[in-house]
N, C-alpha and C positions, 0 to 999 in steps of 0.2 A: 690306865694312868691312875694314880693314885693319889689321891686327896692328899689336902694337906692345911694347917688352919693358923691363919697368922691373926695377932694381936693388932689391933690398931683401937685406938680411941673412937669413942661412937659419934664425933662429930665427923671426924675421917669418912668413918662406913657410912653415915649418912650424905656425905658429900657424893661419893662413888655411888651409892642406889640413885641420889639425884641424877647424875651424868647419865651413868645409864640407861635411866629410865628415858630421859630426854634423845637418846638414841636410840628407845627400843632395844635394849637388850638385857640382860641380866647381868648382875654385878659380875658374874664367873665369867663370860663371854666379852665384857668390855673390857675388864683388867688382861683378860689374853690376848684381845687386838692392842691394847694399849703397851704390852711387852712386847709386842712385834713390833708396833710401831717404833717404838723406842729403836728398839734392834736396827731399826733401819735408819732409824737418824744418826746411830751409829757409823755404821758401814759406810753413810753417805758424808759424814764428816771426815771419815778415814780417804775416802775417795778424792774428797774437793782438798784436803790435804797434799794429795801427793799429784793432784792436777797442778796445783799452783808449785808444789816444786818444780811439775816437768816441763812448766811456761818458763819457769826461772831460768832453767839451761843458757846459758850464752848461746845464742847464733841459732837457737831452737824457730822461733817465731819468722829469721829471714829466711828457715829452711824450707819452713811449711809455704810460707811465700811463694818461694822459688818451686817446690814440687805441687802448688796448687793452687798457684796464680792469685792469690791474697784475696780478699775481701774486696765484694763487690763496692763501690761508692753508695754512701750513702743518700739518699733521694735529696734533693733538695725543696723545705718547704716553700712556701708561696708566701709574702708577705699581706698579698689583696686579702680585703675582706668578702666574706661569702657573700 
């Protein structure tokens, strides 16, 4: 893979050597997890995006009901104190 050398202001690159360092790793190694990470906050927004479309469906939520007997009851707490 081939290098490559971006510009940033030296309070920038000094903020990223801080991060880093507080991670143990090296500026090159953090900013590559931190483009992944991103990447996946991505996919994961595109994801919860089109979950909430397909809750949206009309008659979706009695269906899943009906083929999977809906959600258990939720416990009921105890008013007494411990």
């Amino acid at each position: 893979m081939a290098d490559t050398t971006v510009k940033i202001d030296s309070e920038t690159r000094d903020r990223f050597a801080a991060i880093a360092a507080a991670h143990g790793k090296s500026v090159r190694s953090y900013l590559a997890d931190l483009a992944i990470e991103e990447e996946n906050q991505i996919k994961l927004g595109h994801a919860t995006a089109a979950f909430h479309e397909a809750i949206a469906r009309p008659g979706l939520l009695e269906a899943f009901d009906r083929e999977f007997g809906g959600l258990p009851d939720a416990p009921h707490s105890s008013s007494r104190a411990a």
